[in-house]
N, C-alpha and C positions, 0 to 999 in steps of 0.2 A: 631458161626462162627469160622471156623479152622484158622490160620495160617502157611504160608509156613516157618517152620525153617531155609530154605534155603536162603532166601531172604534175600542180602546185601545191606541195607540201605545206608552203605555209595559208592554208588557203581554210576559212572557217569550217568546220565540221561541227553540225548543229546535235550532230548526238554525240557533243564533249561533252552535255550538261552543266554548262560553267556555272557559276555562280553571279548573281548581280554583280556588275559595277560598284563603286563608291560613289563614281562621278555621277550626277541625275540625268547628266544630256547624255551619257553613254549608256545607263540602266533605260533611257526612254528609248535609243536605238535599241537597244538588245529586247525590251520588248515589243516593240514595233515589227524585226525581224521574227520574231518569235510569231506573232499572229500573222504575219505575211505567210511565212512557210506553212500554216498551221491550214490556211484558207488555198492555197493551191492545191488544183485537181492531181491524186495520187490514182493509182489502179487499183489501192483499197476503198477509195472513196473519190469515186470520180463526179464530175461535175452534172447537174441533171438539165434537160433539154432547156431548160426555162429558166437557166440558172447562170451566173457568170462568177468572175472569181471577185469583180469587186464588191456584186451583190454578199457573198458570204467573206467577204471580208467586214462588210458591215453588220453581219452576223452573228460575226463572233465581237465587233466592239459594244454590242449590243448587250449580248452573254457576258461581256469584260463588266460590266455598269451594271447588270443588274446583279452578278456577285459582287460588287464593292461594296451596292448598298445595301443587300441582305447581311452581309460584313458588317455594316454600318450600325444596324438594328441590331445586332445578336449584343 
């Protein structure tokens, strides 16, 4: 069995499902990464003709805002 020399172990893997930060600037990266990865074109959900990735990254911060403030109201 080969190995890839390439291959950086210590390198993030987003389906570790880590847990928040304590720190606020590093809870604000990890959800930032989290809606970054969440808005690139996958082969489950690929991008549509009229569509870009920063368009539905605005889509979900959009999604992000209106669950805060239905949060807000309950």
């Amino acid at each position: 069995m080969s190995v890839d020399p390439n291959i950086d172990y210590m390198s993030h893997d987003p389906s570790d499902d880590e847990t928040p930060s304590d720190d606020p600037r590093q809870r604000e990266m990890q959800e930032l990464e989290k809606r970054m990865r969440a808005a690139l074109a996958t082969k489950e959900n690929p991008l549509h003709d009229d569509e870009s990735t920063h368009d539905r990254l605005k889509q979900t911060r959009s999604g992000d805002a209106a669950e805060d403030s239905s949060s807000d109201e309950a």
